[in-house]
N, C-alpha and C positions, 0 to 999 in steps of 0.2 A: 290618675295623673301622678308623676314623680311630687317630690315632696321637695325638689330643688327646683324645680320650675314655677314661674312667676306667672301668673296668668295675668292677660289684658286686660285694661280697664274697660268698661261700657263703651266709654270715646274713642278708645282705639279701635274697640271692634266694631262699632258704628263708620268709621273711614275704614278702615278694610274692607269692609264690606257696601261701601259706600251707602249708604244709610245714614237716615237720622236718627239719633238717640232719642228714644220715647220717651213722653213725657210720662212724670209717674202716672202709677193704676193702668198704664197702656203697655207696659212690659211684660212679652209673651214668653210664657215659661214653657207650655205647651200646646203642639199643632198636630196633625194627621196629614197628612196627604197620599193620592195615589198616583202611582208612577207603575208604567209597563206590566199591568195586573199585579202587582204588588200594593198593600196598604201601609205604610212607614210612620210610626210615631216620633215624631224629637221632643225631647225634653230636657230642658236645660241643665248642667251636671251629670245628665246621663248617658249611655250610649244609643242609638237608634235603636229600633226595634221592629222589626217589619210580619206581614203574611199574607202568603202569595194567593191570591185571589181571581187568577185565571182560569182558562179552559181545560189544563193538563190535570185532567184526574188525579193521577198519580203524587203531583207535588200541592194541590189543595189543600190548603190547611197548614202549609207545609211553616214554620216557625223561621225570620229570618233574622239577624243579626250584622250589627256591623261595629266596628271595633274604635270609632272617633267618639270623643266627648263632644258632648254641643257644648259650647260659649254659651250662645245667644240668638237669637229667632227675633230679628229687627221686621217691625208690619209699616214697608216704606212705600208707600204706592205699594209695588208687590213685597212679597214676606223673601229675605235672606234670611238661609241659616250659614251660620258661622263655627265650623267645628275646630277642633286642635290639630285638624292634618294643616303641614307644612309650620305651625305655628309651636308645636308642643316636638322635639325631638322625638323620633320614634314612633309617632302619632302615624296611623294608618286609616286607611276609607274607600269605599270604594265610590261615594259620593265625591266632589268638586267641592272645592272650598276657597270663599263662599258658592252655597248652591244657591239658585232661585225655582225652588221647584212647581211653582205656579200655582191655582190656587190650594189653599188649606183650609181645612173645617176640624170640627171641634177644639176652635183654639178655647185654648184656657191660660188665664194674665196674672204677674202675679199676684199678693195683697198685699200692698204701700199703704194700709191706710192706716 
């Protein structure tokens, strides 16, 4: 991220994403999910990180990337992630923003305590 852009509060990215702001110790820092044999991690401050998990021999294993910063991963009813496309100038994805990409596992929260 630029160093002249201002990044969202919790509360704004909770209404963007329409979402409720988690109470502390419930703030998910990190998720997994899979999409169209692909496996995708987000994690918050970072950029995604995927590996494609299909049939095609050839691309097995195969390392994926994608160039948006996550905000935040709200677990509202379903989990929104929240990246910096449309939100950060420049910011690029080939994700939807916010996504709801249905369910996720291996989440990990972060430590509020």
């Amino acid at each position: 991220m630029t160093d002249d852009w201002a990044s969202p509060t919790i509360d704004e990215l909770a209404v963007f994403a329409n979402a409720s702001v988690p109470a502390v110790g419930r703030r998910v820092r990190k998720a997994t999910v899979r999409h169209n044999a692909e496996r995708w991690t987000f994690e918050v401050e970072r950029n995604p990180t995927g590996i494609y998990e299909g049939s095609d021999k050839r691309r097995r294993g195969e390392r994926l990337h994608d160039s948006a910063t996550v905000l935040a991963i709200f677990e509202s009813g379903s989990f929104h992630i929240v990246t910096d496309l449309g939100l950060r100038p420049g910011a690029r994805s080939e994700w939807s923003n916010p996504t709801w990409p249905g369910e996720l596992f291996d989440i990990e929260y972060f430590d509020e305590s």
